[in-house]
C-alpha positions as protocol buffer text, in pm:
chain_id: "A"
residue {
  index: 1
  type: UNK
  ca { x: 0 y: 0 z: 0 }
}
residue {
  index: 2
  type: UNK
  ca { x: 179 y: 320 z: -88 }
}
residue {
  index: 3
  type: UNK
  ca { x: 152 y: 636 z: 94 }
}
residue {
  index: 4
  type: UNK
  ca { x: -59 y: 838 z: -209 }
}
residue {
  index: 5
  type: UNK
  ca { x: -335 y: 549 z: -186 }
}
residue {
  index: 6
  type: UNK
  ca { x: -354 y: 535 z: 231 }
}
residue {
  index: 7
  type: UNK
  ca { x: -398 y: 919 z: 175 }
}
residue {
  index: 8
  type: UNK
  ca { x: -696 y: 927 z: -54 }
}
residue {
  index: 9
  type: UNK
  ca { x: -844 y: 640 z: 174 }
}
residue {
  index: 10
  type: UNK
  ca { x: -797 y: 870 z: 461 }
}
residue {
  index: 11
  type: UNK
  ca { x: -937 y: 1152 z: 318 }
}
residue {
  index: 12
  type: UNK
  ca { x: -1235 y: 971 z: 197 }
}
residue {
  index: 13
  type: UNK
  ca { x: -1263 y: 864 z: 591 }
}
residue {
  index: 14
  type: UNK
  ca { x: -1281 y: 1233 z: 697 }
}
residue {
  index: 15
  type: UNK
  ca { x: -1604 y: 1275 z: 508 }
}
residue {
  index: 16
  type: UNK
  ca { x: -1749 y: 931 z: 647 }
}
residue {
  index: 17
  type: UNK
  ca { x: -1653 y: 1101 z: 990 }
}
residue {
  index: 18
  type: UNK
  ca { x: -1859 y: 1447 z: 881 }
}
residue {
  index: 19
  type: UNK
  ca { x: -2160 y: 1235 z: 704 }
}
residue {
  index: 20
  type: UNK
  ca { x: -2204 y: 1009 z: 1025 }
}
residue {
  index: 21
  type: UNK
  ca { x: -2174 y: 1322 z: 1270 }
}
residue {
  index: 22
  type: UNK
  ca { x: -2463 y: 1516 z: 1043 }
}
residue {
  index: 23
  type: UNK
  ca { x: -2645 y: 1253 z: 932 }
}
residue {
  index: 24
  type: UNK
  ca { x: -2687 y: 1474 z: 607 }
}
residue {
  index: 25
  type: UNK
  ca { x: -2846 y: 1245 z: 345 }
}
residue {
  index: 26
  type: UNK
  ca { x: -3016 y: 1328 z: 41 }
}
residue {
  index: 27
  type: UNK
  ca { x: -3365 y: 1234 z: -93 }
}
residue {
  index: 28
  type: UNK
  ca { x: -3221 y: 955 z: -290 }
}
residue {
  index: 29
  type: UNK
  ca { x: -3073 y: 822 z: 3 }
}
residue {
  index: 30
  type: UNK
  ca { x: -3362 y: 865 z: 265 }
}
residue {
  index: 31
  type: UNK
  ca { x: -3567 y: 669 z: 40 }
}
residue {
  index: 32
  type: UNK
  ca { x: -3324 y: 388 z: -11 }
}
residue {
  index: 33
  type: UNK
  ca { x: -3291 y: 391 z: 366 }
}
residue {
  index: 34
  type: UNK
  ca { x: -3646 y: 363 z: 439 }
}
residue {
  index: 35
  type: UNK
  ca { x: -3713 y: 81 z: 189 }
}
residue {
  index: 36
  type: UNK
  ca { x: -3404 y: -155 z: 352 }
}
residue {
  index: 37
  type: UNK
  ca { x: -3497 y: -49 z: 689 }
}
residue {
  index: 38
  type: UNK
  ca { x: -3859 y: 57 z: 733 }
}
residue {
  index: 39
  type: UNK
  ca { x: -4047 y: -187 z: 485 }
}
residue {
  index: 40
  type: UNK
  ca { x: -3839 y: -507 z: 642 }
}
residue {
  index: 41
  type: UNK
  ca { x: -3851 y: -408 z: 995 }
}
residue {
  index: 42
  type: UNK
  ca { x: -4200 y: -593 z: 1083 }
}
residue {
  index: 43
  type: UNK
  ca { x: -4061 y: -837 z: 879 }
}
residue {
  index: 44
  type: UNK
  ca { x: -3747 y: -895 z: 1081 }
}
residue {
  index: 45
  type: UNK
  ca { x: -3938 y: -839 z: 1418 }
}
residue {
  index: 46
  type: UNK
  ca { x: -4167 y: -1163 z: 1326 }
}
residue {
  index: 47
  type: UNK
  ca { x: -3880 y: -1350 z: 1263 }
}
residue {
  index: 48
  type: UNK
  ca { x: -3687 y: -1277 z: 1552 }
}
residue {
  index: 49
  type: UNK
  ca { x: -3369 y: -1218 z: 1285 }
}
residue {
  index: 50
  type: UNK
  ca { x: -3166 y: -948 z: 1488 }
}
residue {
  index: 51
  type: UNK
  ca { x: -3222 y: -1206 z: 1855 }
}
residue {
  index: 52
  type: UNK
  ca { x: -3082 y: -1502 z: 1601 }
}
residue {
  index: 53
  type: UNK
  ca { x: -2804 y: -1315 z: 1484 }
}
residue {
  index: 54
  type: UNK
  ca { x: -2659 y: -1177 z: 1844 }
}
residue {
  index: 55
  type: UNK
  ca { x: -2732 y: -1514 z: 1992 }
}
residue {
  index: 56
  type: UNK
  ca { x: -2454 y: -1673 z: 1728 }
}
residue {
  index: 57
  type: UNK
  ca { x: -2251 y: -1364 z: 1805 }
}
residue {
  index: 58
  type: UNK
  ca { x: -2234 y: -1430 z: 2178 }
}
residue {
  index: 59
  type: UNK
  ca { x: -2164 y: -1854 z: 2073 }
}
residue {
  index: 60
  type: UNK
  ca { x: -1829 y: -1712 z: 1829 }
}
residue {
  index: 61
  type: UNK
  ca { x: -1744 y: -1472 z: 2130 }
}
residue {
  index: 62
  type: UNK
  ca { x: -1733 y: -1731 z: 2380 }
}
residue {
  index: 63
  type: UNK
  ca { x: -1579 y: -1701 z: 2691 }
}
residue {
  index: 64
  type: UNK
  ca { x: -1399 y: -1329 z: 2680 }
}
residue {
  index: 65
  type: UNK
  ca { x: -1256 y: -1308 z: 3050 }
}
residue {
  index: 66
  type: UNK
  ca { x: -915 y: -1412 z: 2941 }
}
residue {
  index: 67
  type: UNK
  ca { x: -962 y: -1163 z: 2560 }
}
residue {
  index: 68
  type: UNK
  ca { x: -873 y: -843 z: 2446 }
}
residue {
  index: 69
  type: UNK
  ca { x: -1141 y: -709 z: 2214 }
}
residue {
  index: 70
  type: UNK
  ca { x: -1167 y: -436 z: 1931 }
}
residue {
  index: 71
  type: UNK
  ca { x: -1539 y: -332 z: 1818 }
}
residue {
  index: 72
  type: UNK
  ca { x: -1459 y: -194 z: 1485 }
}
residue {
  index: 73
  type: UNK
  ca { x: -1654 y: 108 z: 1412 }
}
residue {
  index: 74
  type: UNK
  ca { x: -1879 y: 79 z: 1677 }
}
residue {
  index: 75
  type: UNK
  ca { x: -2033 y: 434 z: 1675 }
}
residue {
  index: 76
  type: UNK
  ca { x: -2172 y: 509 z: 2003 }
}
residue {
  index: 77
  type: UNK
  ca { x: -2175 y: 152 z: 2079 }
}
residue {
  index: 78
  type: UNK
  ca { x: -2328 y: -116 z: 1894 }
}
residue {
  index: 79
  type: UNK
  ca { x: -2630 y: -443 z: 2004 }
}
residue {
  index: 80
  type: UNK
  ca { x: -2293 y: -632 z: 2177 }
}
residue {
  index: 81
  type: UNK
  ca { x: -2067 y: -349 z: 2274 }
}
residue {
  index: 82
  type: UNK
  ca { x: -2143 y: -293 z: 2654 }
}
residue {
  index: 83
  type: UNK
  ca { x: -2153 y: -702 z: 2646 }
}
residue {
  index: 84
  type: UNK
  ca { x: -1838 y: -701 z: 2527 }
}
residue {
  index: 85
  type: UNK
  ca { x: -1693 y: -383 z: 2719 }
}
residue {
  index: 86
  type: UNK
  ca { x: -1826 y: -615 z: 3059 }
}
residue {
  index: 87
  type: UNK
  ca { x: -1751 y: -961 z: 2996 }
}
residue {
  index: 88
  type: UNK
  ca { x: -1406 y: -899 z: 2782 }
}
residue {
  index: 89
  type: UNK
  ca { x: -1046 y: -881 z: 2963 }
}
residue {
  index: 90
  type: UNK
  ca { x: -1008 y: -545 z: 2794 }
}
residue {
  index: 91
  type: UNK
  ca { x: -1244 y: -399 z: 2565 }
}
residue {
  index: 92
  type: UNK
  ca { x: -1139 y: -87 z: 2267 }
}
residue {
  index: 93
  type: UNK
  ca { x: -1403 y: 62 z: 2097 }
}
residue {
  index: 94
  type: UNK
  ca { x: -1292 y: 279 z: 1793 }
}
residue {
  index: 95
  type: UNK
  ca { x: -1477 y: 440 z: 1531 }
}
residue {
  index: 96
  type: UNK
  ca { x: -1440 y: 779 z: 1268 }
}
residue {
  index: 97
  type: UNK
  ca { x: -1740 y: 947 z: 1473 }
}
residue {
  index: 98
  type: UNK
  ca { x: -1604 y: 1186 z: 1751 }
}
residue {
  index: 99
  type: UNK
  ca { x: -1922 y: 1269 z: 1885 }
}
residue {
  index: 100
  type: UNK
  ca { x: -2043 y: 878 z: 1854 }
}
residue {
  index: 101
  type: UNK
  ca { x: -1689 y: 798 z: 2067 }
}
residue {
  index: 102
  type: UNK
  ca { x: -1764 y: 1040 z: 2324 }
}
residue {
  index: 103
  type: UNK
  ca { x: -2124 y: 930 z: 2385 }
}
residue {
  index: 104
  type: UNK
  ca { x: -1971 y: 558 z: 2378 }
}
residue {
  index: 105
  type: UNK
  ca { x: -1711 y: 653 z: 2686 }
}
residue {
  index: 106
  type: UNK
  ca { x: -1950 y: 796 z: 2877 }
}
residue {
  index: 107
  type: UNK
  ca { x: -2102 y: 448 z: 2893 }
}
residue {
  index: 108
  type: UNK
  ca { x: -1821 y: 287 z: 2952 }
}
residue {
  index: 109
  type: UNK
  ca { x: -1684 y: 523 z: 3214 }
}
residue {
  index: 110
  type: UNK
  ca { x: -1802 y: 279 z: 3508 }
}
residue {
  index: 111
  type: UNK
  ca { x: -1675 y: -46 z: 3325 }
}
residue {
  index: 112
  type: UNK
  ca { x: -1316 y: -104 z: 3401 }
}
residue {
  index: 113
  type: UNK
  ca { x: -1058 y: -156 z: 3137 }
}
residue {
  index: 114
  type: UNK
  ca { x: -1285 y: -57 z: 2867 }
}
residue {
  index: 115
  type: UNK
  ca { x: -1278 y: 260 z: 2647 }
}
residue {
  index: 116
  type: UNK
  ca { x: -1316 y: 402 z: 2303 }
}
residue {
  index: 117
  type: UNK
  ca { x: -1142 y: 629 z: 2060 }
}
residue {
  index: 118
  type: UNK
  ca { x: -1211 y: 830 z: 1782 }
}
residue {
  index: 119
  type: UNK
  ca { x: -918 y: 674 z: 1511 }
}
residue {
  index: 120
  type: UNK
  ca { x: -949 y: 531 z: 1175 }
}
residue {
  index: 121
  type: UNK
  ca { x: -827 y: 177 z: 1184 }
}
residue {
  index: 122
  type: UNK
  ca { x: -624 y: 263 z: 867 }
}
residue {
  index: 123
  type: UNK
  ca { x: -413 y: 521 z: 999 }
}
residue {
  index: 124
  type: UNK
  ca { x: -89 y: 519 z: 1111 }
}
residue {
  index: 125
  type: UNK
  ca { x: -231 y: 651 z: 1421 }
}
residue {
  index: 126
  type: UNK
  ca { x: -348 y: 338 z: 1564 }
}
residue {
  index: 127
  type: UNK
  ca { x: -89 y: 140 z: 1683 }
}
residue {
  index: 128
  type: UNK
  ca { x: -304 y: -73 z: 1906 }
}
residue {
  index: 129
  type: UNK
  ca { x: -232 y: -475 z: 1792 }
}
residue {
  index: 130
  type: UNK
  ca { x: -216 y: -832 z: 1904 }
}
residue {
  index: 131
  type: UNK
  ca { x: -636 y: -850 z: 1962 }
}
residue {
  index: 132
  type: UNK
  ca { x: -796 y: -1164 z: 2031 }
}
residue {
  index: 133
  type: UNK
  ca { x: -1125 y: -1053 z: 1853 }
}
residue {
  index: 134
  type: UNK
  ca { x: -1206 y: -829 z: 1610 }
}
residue {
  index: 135
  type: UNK
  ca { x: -1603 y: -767 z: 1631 }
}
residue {
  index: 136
  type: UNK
  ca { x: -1687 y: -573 z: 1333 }
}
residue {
  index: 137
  type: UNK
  ca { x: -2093 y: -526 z: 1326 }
}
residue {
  index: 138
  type: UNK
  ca { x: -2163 y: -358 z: 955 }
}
residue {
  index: 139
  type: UNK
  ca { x: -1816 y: -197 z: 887 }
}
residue {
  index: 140
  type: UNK
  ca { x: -1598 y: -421 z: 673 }
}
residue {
  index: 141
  type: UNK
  ca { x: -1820 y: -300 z: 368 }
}
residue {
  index: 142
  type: UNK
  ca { x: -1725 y: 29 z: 395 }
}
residue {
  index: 143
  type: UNK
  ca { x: -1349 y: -61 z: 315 }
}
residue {
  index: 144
  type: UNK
  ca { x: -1331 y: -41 z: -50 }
}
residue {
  index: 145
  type: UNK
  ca { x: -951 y: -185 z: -68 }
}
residue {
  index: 146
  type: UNK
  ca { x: -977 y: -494 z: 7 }
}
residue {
  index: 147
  type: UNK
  ca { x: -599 y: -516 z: -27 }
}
residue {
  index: 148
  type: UNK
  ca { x: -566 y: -219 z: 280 }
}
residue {
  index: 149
  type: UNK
  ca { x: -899 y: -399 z: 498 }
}
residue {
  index: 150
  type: UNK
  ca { x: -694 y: -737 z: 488 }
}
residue {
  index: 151
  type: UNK
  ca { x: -350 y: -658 z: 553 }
}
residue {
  index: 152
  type: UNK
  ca { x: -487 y: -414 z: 829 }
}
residue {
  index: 153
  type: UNK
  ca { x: -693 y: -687 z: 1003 }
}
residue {
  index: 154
  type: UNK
  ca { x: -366 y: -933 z: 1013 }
}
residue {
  index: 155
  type: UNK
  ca { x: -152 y: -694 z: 1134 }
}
residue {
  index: 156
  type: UNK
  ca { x: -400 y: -616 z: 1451 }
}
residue {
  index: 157
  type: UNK
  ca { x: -507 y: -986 z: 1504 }
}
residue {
  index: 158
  type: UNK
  ca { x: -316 y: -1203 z: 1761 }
}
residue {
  index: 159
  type: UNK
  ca { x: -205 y: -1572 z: 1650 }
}
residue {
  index: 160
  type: UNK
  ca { x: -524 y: -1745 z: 1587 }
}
residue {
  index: 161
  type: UNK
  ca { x: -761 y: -1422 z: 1654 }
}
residue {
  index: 162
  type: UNK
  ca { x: -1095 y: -1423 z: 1569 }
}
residue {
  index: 163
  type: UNK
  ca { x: -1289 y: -1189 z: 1333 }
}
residue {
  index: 164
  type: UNK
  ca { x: -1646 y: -1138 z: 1362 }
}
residue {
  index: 165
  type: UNK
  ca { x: -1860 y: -983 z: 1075 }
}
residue {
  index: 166
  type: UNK
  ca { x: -2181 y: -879 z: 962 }
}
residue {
  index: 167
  type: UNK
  ca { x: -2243 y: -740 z: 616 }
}
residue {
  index: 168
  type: UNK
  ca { x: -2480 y: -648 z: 370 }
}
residue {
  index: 169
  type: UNK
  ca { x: -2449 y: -860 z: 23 }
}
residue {
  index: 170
  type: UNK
  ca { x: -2504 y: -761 z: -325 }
}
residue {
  index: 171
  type: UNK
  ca { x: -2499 y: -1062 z: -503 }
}
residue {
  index: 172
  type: UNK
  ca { x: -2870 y: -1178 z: -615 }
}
residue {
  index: 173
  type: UNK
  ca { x: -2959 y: -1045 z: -968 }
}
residue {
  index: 174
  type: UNK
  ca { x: -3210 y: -823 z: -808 }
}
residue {
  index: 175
  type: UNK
  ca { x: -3020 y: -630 z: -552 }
}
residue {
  index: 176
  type: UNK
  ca { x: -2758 y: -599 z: -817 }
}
residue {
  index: 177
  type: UNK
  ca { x: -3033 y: -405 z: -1035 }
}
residue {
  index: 178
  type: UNK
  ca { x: -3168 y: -208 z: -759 }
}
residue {
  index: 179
  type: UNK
  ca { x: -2814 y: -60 z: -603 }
}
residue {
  index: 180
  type: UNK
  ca { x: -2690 y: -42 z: -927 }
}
residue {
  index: 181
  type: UNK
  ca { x: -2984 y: 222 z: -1032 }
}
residue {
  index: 182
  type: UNK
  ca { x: -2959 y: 383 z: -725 }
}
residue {
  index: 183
  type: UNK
  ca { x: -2574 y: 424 z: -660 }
}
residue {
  index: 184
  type: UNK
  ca { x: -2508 y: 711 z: -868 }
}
residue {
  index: 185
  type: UNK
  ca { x: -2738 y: 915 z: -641 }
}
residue {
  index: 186
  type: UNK
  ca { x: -2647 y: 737 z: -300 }
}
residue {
  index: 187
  type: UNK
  ca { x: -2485 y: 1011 z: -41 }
}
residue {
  index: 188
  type: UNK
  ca { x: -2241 y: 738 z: 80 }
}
residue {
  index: 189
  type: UNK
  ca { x: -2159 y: 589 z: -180 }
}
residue {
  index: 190
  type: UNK
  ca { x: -1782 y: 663 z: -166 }
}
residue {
  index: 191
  type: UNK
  ca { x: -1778 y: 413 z: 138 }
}
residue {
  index: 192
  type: UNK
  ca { x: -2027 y: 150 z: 74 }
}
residue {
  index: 193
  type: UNK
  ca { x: -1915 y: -194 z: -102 }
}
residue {
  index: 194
  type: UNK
  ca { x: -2143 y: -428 z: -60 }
}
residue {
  index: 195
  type: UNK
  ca { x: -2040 y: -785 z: -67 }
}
residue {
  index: 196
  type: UNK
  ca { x: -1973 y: -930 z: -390 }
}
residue {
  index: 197
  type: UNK
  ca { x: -1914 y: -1308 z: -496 }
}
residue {
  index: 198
  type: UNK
  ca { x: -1587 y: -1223 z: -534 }
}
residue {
  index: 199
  type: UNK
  ca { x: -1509 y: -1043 z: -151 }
}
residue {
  index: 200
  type: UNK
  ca { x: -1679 y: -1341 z: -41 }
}
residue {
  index: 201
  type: UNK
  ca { x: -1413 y: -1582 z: -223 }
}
residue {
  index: 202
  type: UNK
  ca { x: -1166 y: -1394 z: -94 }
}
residue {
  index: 203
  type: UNK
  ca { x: -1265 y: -1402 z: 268 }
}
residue {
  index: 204
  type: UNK
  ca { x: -1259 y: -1770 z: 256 }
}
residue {
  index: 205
  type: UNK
  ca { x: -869 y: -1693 z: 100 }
}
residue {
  index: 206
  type: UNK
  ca { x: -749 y: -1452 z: 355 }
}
residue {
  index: 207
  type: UNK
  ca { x: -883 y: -1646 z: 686 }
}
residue {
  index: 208
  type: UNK
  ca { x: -1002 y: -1956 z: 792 }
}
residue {
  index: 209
  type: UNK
  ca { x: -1416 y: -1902 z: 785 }
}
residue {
  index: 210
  type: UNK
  ca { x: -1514 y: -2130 z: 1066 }
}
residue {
  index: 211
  type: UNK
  ca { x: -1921 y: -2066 z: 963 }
}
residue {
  index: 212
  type: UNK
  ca { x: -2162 y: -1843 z: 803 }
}
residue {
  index: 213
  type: UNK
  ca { x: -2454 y: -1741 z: 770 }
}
residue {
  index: 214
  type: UNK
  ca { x: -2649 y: -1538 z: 532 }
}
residue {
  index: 215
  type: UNK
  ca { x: -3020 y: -1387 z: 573 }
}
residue {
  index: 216
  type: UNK
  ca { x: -3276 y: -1301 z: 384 }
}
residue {
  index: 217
  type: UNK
  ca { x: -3245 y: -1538 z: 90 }
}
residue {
  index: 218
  type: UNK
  ca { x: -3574 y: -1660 z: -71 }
}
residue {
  index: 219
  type: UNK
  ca { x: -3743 y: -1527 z: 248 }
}
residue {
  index: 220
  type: UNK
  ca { x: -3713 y: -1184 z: 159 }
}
residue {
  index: 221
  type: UNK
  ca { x: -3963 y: -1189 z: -103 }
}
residue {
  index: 222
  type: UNK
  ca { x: -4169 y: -1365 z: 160 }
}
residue {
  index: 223
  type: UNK
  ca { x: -4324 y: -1031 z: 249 }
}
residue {
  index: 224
  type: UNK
  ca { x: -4548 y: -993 z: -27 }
}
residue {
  index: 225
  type: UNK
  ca { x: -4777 y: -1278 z: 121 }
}
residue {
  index: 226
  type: UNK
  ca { x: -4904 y: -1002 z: 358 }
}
residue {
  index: 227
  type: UNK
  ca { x: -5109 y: -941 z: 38 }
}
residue {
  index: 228
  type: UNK
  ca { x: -5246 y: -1277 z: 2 }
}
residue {
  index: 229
  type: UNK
  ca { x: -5583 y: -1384 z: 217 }
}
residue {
  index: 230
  type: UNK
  ca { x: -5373 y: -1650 z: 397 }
}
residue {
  index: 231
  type: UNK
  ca { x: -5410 y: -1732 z: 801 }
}
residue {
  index: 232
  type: UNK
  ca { x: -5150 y: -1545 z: 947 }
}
residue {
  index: 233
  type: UNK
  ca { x: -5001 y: -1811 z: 1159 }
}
residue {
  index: 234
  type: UNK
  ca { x: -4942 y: -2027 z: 867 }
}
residue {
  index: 235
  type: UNK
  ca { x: -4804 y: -1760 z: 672 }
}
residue {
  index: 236
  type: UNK
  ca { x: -4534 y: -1767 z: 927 }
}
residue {
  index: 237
  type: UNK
  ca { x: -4464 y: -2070 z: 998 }
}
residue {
  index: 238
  type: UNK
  ca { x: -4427 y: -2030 z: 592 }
}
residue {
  index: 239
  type: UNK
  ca { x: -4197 y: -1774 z: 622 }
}
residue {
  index: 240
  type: UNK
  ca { x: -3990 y: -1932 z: 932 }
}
residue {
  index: 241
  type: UNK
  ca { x: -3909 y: -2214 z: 711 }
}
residue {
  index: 242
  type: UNK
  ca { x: -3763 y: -2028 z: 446 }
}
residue {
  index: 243
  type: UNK
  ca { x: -3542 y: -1826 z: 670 }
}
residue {
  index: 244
  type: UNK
  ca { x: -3403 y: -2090 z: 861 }
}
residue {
  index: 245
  type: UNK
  ca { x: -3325 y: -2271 z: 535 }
}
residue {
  index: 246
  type: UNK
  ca { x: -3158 y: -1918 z: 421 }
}
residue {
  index: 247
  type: UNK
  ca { x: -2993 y: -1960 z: 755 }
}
residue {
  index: 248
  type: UNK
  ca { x: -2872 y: -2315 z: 784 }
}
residue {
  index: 249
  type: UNK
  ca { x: -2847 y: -2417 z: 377 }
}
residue {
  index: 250
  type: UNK
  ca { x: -2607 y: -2094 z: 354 }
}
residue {
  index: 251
  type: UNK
  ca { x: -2344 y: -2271 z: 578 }
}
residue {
  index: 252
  type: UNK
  ca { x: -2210 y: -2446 z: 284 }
}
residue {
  index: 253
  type: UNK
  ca { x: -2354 y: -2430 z: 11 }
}
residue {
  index: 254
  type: UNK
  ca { x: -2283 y: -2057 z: -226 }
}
residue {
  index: 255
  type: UNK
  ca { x: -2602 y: -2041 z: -448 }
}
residue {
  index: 256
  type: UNK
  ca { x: -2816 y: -2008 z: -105 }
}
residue {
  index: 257
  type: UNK
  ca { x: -2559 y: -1755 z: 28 }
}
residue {
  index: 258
  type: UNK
  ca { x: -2572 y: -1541 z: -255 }
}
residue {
  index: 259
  type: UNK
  ca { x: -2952 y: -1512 z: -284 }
}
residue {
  index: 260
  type: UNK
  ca { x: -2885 y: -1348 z: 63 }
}
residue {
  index: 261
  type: UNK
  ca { x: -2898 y: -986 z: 154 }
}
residue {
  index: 262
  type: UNK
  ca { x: -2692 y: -1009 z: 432 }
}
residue {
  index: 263
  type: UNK
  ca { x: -2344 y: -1195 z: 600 }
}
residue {
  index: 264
  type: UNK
  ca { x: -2242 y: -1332 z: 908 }
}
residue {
  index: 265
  type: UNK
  ca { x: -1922 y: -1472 z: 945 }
}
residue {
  index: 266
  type: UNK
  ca { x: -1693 y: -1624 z: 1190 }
}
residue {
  index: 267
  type: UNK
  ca { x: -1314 y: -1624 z: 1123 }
}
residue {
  index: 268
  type: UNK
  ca { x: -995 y: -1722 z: 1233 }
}
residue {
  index: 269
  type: UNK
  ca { x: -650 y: -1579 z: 1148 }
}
residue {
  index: 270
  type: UNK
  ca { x: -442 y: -1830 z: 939 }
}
């Protein structure tokens, strides 16, 4: 990585920092936000997905009284991150987001050996290392070098650490279509990469993926049965099926994994 490319990648970090601290999207983007978040959340209520997800979490994480912990972008503190801050050995939150970091330590400020820091994880300027687990909860998609995100997370993982992720994918034909029609407009587009097939392959290069999990596959579309006169308890038991074979088929085999709009993986350092 030469010092002209770290640069641009750091510059294109300060305005993540200033779009996450205003919150300053555009109509293109509110929209796009509301349709992933607003339309699905019902959706991912009555299928407990977010419970399902943290529960694995907490199984990868393990016992953490003997591990030092970094919650990668973290903001002002993530589903996990006072879990982690409590039940780790020591706990580092970082993230671009000064105000976020400041709202995050002032949770923390009771919890020994735990804090947080406003630092990009690129920069020369973080010189923490040698981390047992790296719990990164949406943030390895904004890394658009994959080439910078990799040799980055090997330099601050101990021998055998562990990598947590969770990630939004953008490898079914229709998502492709719909972010592809709506990227030239997107406010943060600059630092949002969706998985691709590709990343994917070479996650399962770079570390050893120890399981996986993708969500809403064929289930997604499962939402438009709300406008078919079906009982609603067998319409989810309908849709429970689906996820959980989004959930479990995923594990191994790619064509289920890539019908998914999101990625959970659990890794190990080579």
């Amino acid at each position: 990585m030469s010092n002209t490319q770290l640069e641009k990648v750091l510059e294109v970090n300060k305005r993540q920092k200033e779009f996450y601290n205003t919150k300053k999207k555009n109509f293109a983007t509110k929209i796009w936000s509301y349709m992933r978040n607003k339309l699905l959340s019902d959706f991912r209520k009555e299928l407990k997905i977010s419970e399902q997800v943290y529960d694995r979490h907490k199984v990868w994480l393990g016992d953490l009284s003997d591990k030092k912990v970094l919650d990668l972008g973290c903001f002002a503190g993530n589903y996990l991150s006072i879990y982690l801050a409590e039940n780790a050995k020591s706990y580092l939150g970082i993230d671009l987001s000064d105000e976020a970091i400041a709202k995050l330590n002032e949770r923390l400020k009771d919890i020994p050996n735990a804090e947080a820091k406003e630092v990009d994880f690129l920069s020369p300027d973080f010189t923490e290392k040698d981390f047992d687990i790296i719990y990164a909860y949406g943030v390895l998609h904004h890394f658009e070098s994959l080439d910078m995100l990799f040799d980055k997370l090997q330099e601050k993982l101990a021998p055998n650490g562990h990598l947590i992720s969770y990630d939004p994918l953008k490898t079914s034909w229709p998502l492709k279509v719909i972010r592809a029609l709506y990227r030239p407009f997107q406010s943060d587009a600059d630092w949002e990469w969706p998985f691709s097939k590709q990343t994917v392959r070479r996650f399962h290069k770079e570390f050893n993926v120890v399981e996986r999990h993708g969500i809403l596959g064929s289930s997604k579309w499962a939402f438009f049965l709300n406008l078919i006169p079906i009982g609603s308890k067998k319409k989810l038991n309908y849709i429970k099926k689906l996820h959980q074979k989004d959930w479990e088929k995923s594990q191994s085999n790619d064509r289920q994994l890539y019908t998914c709009m999101h990625l959970t993986m659990h890794m190990q350092k080579k």
